[in-house]
N, CA, C and O atoms as a MOPAC input file, in Angstrom:
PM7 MOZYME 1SCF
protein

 N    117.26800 1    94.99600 1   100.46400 1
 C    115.87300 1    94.79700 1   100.11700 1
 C    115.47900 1    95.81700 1    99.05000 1
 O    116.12000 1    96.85700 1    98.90100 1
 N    114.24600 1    95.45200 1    98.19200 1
 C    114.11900 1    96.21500 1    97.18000 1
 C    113.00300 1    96.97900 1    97.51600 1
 O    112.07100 1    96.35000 1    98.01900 1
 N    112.85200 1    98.29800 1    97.34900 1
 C    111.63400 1    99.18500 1    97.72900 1
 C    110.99500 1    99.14500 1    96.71500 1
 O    111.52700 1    99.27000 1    95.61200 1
 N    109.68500 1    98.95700 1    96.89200 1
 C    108.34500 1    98.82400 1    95.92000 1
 C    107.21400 1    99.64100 1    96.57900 1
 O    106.86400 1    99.52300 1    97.75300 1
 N    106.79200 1   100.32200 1    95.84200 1
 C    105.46000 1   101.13900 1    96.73900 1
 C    104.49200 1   100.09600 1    96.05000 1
 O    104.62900 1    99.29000 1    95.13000 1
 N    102.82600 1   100.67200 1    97.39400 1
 C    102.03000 1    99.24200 1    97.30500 1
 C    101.11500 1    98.88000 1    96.05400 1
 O    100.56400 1    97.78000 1    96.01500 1
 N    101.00100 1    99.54500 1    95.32300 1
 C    100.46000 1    99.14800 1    94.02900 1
 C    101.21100 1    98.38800 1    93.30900 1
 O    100.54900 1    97.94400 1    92.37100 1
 N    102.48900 1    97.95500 1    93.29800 1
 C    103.63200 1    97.49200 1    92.13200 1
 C    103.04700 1    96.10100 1    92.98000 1
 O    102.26200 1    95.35400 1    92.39600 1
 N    103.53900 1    95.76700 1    94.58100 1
 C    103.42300 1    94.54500 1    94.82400 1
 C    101.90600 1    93.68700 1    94.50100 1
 O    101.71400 1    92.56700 1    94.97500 1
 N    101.15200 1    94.20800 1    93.85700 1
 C    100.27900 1    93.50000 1    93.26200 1
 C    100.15900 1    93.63800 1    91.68500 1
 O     99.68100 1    92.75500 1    90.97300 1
 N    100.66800 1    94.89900 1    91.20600 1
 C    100.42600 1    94.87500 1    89.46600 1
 C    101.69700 1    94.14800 1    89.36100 1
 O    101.38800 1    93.02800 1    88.95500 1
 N    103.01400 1    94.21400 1    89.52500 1
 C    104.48600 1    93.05400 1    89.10600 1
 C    103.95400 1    91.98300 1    88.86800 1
 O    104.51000 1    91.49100 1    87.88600 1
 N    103.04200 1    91.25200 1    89.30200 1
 C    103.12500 1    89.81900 1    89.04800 1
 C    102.27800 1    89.90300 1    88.18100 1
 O    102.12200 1    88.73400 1    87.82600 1
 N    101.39900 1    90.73500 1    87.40100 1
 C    101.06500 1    90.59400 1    85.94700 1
 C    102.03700 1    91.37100 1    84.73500 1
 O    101.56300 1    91.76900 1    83.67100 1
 N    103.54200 1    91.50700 1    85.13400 1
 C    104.05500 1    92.09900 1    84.20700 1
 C    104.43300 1    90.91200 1    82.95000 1
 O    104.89100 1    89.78900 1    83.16400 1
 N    104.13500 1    91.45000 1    81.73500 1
 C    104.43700 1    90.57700 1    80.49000 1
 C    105.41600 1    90.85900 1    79.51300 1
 O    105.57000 1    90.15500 1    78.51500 1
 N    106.20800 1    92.05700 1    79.81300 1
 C    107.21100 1    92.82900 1    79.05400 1
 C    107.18600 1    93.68300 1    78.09000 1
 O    108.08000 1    93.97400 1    77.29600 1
 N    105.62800 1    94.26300 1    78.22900 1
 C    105.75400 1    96.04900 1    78.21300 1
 C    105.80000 1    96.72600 1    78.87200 1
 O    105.68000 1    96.28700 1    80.01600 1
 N    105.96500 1    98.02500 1    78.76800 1
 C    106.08400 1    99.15200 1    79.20200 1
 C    106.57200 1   100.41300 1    78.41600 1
 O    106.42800 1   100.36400 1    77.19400 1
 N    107.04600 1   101.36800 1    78.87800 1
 C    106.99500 1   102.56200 1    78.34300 1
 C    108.28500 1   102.37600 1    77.17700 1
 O    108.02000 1   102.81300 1    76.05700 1
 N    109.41200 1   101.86700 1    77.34100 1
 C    110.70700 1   101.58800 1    76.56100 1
 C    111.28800 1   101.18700 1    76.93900 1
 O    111.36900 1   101.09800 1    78.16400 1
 N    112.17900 1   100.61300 1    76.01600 1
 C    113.48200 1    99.76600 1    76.63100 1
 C    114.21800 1    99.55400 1    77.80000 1
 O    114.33400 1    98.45300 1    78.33900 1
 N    114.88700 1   100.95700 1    78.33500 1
 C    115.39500 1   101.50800 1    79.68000 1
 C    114.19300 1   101.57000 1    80.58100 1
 O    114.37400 1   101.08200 1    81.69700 1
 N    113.08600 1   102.03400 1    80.34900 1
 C    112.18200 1   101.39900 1    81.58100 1
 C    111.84900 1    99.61700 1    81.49100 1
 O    111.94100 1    98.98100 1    82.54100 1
 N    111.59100 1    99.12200 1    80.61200 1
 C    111.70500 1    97.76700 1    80.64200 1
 C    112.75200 1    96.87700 1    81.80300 1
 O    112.58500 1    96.24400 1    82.84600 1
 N    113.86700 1    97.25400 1    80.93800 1
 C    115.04900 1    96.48000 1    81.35400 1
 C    115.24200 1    97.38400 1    82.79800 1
 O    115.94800 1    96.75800 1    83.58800 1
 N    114.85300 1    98.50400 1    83.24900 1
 C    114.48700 1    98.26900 1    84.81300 1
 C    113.90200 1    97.65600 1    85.40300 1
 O    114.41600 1    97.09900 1    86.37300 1
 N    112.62200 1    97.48400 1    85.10500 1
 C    111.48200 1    96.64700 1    85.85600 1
 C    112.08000 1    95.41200 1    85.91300 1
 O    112.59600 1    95.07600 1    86.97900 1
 N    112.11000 1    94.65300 1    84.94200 1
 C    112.59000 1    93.40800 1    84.67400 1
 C    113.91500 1    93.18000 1    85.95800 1
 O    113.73800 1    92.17300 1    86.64500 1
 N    114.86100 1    93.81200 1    86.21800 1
 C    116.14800 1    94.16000 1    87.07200 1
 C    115.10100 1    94.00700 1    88.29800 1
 O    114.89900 1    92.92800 1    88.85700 1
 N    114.24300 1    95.63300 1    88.76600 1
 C    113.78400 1    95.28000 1    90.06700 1
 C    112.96900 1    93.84900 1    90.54500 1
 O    113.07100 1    93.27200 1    91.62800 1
 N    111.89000 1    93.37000 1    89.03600 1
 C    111.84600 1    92.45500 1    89.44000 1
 C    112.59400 1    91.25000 1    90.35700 1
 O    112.28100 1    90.84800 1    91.47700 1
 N    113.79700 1    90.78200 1    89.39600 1
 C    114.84500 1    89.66000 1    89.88100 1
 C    115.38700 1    90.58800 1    90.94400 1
 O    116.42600 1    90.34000 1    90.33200 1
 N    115.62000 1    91.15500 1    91.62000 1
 C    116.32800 1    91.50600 1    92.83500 1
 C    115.18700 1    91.55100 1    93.58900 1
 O    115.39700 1    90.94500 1    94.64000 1
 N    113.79600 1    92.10200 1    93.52400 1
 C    112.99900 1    91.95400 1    94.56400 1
 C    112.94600 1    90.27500 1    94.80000 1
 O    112.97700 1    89.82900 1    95.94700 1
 N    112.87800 1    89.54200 1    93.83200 1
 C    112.74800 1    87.90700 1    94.28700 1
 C    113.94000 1    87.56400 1    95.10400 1
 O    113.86600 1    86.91400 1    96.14700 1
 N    114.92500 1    87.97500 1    94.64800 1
 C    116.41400 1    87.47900 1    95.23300 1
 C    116.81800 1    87.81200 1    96.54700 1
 O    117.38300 1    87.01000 1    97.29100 1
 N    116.38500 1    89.63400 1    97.01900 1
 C    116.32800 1    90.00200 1    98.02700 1
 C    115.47700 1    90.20400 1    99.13000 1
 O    115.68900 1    90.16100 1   100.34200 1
 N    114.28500 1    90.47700 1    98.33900 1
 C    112.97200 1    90.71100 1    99.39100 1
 C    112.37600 1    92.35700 1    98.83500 1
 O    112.72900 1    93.16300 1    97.97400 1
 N    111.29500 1    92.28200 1    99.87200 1
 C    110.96100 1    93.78900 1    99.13700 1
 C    110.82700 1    95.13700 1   100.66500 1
 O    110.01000 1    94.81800 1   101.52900 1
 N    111.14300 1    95.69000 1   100.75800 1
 C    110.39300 1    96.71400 1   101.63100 1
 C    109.56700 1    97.65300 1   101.54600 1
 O    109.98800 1    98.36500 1   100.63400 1
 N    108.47300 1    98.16000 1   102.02400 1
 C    107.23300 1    98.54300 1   101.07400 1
 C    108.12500 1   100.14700 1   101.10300 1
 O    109.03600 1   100.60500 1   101.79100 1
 N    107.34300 1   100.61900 1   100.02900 1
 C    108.17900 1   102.32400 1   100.14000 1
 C    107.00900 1   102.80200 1   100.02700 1
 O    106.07000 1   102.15200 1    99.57000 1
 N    106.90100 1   104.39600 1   100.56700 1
 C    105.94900 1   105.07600 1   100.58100 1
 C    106.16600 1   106.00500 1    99.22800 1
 O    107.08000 1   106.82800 1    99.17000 1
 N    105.41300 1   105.83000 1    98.35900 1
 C    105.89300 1   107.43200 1    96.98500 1
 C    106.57700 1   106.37000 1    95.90500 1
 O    106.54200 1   105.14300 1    95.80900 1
 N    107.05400 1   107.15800 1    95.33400 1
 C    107.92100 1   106.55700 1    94.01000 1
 C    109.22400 1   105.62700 1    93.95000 1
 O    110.33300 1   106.03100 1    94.29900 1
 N    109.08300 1   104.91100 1    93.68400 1
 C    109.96800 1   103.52700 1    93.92900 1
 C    110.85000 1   103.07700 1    93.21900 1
 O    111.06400 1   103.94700 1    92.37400 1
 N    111.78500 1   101.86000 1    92.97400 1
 C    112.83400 1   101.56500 1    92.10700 1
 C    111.94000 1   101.53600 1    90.75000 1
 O    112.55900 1   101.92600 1    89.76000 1
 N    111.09800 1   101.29100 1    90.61100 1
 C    109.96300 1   100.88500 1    88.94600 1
 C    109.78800 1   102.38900 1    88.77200 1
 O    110.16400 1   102.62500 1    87.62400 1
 N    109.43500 1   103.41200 1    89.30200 1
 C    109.28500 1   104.58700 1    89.16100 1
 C    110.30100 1   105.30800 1    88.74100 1
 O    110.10700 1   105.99600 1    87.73900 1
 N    111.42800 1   105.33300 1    89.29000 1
 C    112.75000 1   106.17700 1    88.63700 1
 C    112.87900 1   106.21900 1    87.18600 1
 O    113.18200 1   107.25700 1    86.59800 1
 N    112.64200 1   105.04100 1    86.55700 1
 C    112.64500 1   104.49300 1    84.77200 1
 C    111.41300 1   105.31500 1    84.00300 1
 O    111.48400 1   105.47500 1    82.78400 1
 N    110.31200 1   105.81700 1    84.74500 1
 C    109.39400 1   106.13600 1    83.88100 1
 C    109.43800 1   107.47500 1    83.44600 1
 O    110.04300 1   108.41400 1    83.96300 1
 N    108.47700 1   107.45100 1    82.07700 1
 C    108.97700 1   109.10400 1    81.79100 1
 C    108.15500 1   109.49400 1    82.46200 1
 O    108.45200 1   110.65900 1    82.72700 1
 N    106.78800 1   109.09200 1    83.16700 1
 C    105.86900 1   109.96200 1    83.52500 1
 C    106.36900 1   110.51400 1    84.84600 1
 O    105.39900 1   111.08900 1    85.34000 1
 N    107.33400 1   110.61200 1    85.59900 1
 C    107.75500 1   110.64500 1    86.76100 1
 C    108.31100 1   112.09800 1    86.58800 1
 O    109.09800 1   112.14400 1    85.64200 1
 N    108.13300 1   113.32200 1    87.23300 1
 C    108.35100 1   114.60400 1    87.78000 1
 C    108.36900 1   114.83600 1    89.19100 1
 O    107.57500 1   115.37100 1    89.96500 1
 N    109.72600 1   114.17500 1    89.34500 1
 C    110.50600 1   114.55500 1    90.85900 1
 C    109.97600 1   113.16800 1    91.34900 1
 O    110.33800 1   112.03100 1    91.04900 1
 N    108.80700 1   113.71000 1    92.37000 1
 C    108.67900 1   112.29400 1    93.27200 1
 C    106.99500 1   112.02000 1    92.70600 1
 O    106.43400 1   110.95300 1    92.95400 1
 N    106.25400 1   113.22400 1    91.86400 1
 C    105.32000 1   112.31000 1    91.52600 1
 C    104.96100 1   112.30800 1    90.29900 1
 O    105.52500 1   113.05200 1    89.49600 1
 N    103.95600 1   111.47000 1    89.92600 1
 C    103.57900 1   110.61500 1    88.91400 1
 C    102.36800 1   111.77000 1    88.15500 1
 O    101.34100 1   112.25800 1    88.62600 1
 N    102.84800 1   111.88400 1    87.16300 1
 C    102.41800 1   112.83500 1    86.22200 1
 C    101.54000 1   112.34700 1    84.99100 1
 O    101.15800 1   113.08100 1    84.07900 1
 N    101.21700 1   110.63800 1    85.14600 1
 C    100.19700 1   110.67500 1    83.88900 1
 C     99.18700 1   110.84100 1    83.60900 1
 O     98.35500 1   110.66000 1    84.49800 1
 N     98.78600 1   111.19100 1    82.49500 1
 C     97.77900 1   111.82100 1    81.88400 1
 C     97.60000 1   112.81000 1    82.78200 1
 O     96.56800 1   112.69400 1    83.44400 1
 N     98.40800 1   113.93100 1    83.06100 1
 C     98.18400 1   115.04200 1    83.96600 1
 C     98.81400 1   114.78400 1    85.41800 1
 O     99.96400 1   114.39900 1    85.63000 1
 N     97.83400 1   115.07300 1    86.37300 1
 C     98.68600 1   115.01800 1    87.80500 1
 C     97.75800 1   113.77800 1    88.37400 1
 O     96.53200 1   113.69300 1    88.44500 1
 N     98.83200 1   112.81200 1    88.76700 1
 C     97.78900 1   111.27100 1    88.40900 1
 C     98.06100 1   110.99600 1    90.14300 1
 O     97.44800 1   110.12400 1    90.75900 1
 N     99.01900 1   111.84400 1    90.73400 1
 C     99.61400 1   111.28200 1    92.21800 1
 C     98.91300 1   110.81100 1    92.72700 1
 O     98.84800 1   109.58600 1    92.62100 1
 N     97.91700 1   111.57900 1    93.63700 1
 C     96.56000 1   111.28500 1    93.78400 1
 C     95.79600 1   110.33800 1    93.91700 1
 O     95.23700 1   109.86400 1    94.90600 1
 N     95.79500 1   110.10400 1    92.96300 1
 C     95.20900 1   108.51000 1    91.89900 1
 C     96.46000 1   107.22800 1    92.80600 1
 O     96.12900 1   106.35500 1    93.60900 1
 N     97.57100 1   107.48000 1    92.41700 1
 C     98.32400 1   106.47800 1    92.55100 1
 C     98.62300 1   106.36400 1    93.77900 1
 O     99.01200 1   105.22100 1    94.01900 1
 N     98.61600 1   107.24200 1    94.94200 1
 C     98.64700 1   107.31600 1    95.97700 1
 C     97.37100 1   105.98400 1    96.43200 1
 O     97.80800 1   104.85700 1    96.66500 1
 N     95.91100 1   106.23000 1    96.51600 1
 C     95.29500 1   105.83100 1    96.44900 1
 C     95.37700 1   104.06500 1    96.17200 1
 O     95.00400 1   103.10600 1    96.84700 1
 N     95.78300 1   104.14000 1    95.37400 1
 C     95.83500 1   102.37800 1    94.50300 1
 C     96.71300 1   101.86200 1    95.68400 1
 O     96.35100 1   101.00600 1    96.49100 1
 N     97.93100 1   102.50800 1    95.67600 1
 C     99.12600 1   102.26100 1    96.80400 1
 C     97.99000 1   101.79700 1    98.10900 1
 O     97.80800 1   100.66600 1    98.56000 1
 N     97.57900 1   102.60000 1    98.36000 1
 C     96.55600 1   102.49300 1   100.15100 1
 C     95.57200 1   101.40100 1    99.70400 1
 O     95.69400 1   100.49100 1   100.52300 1
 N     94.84900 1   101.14200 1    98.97900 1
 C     94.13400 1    99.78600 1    98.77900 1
 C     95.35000 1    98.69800 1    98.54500 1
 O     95.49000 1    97.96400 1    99.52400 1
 N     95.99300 1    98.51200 1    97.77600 1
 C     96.78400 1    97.40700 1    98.14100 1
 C     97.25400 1    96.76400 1    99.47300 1
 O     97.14100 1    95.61100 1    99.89000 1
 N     98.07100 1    98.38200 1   100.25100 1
 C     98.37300 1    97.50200 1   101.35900 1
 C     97.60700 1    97.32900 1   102.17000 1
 O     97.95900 1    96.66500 1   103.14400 1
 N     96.21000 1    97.86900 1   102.10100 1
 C     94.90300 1    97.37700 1   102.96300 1
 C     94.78500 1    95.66800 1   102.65800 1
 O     94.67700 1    94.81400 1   103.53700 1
 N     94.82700 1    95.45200 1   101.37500 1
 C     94.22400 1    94.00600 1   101.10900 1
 C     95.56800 1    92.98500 1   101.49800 1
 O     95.50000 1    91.79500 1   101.80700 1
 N     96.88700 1    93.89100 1   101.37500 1
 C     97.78900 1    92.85500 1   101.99900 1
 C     98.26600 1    93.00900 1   102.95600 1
 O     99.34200 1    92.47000 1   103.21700 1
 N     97.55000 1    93.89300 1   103.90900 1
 C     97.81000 1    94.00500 1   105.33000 1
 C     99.25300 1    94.73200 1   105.60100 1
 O    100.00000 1    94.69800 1   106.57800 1
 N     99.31200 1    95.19100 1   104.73600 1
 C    100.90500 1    95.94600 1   105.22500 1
 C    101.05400 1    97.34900 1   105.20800 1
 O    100.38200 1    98.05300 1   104.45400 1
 N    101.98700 1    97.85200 1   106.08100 1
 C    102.26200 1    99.33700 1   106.21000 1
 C    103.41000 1    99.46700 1   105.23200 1
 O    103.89200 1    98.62000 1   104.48100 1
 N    103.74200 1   100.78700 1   105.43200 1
 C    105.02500 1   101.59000 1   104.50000 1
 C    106.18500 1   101.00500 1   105.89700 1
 O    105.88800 1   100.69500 1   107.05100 1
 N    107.46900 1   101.02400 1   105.25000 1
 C    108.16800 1   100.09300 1   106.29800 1
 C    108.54400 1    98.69100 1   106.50900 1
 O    109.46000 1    98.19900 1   107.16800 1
 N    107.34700 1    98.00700 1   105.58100 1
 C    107.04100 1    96.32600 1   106.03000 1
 C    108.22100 1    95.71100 1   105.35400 1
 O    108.78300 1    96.36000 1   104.47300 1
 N    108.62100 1    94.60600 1   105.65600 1
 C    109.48000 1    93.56000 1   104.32800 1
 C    108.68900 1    92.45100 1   104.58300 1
 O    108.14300 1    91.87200 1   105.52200 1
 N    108.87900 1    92.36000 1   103.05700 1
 C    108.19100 1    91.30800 1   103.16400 1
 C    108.96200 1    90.48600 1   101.60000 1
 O    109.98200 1    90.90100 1   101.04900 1
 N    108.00300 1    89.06700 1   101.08000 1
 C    109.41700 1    88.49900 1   100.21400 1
 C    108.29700 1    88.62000 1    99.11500 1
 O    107.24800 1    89.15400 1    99.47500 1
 N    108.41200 1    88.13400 1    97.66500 1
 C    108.31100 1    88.05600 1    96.70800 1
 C    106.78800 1    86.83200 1    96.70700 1
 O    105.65800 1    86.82900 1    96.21800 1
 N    107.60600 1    85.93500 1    97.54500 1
 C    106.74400 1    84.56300 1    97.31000 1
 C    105.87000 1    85.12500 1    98.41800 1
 O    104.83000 1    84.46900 1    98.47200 1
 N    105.88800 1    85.64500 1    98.90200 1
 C    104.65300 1    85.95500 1   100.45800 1
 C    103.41000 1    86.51300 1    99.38400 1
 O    102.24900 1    86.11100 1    99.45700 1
 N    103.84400 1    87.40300 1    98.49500 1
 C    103.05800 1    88.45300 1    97.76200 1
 C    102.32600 1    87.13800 1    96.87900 1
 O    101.10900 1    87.22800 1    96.71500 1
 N    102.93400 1    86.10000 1    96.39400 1
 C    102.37700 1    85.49300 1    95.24100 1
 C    101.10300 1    84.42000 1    95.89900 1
 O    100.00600 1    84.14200 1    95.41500 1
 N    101.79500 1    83.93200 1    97.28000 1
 C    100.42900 1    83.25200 1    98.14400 1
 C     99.64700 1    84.05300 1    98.25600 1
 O     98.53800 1    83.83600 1    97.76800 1
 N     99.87900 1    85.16300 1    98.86700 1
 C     98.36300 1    86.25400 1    98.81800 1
 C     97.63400 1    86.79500 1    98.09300 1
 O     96.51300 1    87.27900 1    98.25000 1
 N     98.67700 1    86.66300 1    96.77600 1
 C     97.35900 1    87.54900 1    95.36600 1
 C     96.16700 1    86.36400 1    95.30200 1
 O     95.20600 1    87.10200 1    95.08100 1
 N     95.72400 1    85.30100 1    95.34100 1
 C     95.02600 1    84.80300 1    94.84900 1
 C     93.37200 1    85.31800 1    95.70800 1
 O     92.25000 1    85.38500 1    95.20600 1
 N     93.85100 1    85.63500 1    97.24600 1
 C     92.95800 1    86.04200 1    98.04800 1
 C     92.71300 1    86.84700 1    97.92900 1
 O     91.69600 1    87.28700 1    98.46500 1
 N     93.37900 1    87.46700 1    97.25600 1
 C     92.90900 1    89.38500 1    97.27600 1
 C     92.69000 1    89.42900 1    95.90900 1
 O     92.06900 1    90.49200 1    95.89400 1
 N     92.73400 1    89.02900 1    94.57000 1
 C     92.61100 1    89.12100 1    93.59300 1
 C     91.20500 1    89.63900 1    92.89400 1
 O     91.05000 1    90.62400 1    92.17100 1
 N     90.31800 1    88.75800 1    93.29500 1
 C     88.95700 1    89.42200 1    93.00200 1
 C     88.65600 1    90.93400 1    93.39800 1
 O     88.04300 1    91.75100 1    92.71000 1
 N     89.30500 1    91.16000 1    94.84800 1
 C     88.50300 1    92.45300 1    95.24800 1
 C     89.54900 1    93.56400 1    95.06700 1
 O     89.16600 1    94.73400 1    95.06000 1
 N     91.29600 1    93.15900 1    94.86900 1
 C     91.50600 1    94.43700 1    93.98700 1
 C     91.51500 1    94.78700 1    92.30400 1
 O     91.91500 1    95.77300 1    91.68500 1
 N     90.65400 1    93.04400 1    91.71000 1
 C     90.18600 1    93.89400 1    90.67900 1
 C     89.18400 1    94.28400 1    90.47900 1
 O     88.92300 1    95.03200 1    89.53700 1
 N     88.15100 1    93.76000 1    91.54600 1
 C     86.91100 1    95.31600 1    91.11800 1
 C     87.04100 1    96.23600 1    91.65100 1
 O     86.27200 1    97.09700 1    91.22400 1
 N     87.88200 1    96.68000 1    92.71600 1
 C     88.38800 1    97.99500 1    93.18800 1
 C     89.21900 1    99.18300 1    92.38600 1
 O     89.05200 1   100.40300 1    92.36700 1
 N     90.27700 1    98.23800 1    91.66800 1
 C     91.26000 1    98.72800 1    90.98400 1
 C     91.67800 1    98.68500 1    89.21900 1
 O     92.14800 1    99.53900 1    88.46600 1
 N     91.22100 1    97.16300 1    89.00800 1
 C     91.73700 1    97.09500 1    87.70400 1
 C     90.99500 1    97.77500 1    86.72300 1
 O     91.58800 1    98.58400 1    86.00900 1
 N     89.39200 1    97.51100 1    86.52400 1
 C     88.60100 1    97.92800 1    86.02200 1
 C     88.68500 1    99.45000 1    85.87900 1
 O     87.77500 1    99.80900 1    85.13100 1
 N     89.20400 1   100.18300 1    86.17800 1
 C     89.84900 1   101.48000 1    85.70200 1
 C     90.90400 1   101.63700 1    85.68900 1
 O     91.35900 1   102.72500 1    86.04300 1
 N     91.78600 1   100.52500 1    85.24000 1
 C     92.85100 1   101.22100 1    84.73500 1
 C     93.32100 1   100.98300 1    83.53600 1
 O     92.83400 1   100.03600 1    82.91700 1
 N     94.31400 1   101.73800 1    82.96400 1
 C     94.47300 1   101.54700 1    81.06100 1
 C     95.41200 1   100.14100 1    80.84000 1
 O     95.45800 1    99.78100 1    79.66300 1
 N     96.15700 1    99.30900 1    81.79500 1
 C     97.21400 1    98.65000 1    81.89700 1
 C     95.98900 1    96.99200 1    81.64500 1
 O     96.33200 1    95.95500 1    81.07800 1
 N     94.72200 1    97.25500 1    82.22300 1
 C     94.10600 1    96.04800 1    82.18400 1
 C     94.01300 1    94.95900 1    80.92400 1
 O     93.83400 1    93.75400 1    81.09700 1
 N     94.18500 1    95.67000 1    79.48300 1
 C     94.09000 1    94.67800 1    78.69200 1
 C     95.28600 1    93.60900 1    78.69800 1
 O     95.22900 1    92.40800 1    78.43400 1
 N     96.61000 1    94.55600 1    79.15200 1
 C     97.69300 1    93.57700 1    79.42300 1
 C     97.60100 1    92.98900 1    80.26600 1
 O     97.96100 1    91.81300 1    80.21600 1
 N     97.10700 1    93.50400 1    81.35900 1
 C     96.61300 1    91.96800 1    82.33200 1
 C     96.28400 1    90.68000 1    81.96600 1
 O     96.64800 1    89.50400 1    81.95500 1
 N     95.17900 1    91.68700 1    81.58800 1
 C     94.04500 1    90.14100 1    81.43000 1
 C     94.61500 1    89.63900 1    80.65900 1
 O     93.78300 1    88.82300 1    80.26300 1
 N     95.76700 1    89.43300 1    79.89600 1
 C     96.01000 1    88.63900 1    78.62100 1
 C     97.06900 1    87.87500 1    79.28600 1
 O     97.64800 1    87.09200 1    78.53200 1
 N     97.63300 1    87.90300 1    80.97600 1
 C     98.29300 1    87.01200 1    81.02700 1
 C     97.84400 1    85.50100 1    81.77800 1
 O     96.68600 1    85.15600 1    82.01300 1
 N     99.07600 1    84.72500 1    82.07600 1
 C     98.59400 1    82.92600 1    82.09100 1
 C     97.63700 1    83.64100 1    83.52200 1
 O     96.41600 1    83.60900 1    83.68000 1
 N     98.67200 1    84.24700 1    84.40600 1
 C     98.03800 1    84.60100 1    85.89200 1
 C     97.23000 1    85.16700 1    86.04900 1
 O     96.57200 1    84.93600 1    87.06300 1
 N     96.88400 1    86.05300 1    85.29200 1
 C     95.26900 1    86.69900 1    85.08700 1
 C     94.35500 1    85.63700 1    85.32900 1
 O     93.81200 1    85.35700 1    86.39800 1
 N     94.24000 1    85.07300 1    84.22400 1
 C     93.14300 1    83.80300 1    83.89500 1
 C     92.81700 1    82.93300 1    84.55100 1
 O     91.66800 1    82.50800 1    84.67400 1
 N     94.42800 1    82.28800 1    85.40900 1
 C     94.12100 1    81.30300 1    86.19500 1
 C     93.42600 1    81.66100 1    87.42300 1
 O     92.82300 1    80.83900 1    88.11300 1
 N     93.52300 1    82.93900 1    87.69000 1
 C     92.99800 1    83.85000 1    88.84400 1
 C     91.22800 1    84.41700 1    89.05600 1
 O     90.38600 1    84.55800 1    89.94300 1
 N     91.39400 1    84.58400 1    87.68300 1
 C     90.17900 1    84.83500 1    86.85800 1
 C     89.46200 1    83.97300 1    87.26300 1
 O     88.32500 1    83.85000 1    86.80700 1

């Protein structure tokens, strides 16, 4: 199973193929297809998408300063809205039936401050969600 902490299992399914560079790309893209293929188990902290980034110092997340905090946070509203603990498995397609229900309220919770939103919103699943 692929470990994802709980913010990824709702921002992944708006990924459009940026990110920080190449080698983080062509990770995500990797955890993606193996989280579909295998399943996911939620992880608590920094995850397979996390190892690739530069902002990553040890186990936490260093952008724009000391962002842990922050990302910790996003993590705990997600698995509030998808009902899951650190520990859980769960599959790929479970996550994609449930974004539509939770969609509105983790984006006025969440998206609306964050810098990643214009790429959101610019994808098909944004909109149709929208």
């Amino acid at each position: 199973m692929t470990p994802l902490r709980g913010h990824h299992l709702i921002c992944l399914h708006f990924f459009r193929g940026e990110g920080y560079g190449p080698e983080f790309l062509e990770n995500l893209e990797s955890v993606i297809d193996r989280s579909k293929q295998e399943g996911i188990v939620v992880q608590n902290g920094a995850d397979n998408i996390c190892i690739k980034c530069p902002n990553l110092a040890g186990e936490l997340c260093m952008y724009k300063g000391d962002n842990n905090k922050k990302i910790e946070g996003l993590d705990a509203i997600a698995l509030r809205l998808l009902n899951l603990e650190h520990g859980a498995k769960t599959e790929w397609a479970a996550m994609e039936r449930v974004l539509p229900q939770i969609f509105h309220e983790w984006k006025d919770e969440v998206c609306f401050k964050c810098d990643w939103l214009g790429t959101c919103k610019s994808t098909t699943r944004w909109k149709n969600l929208d």
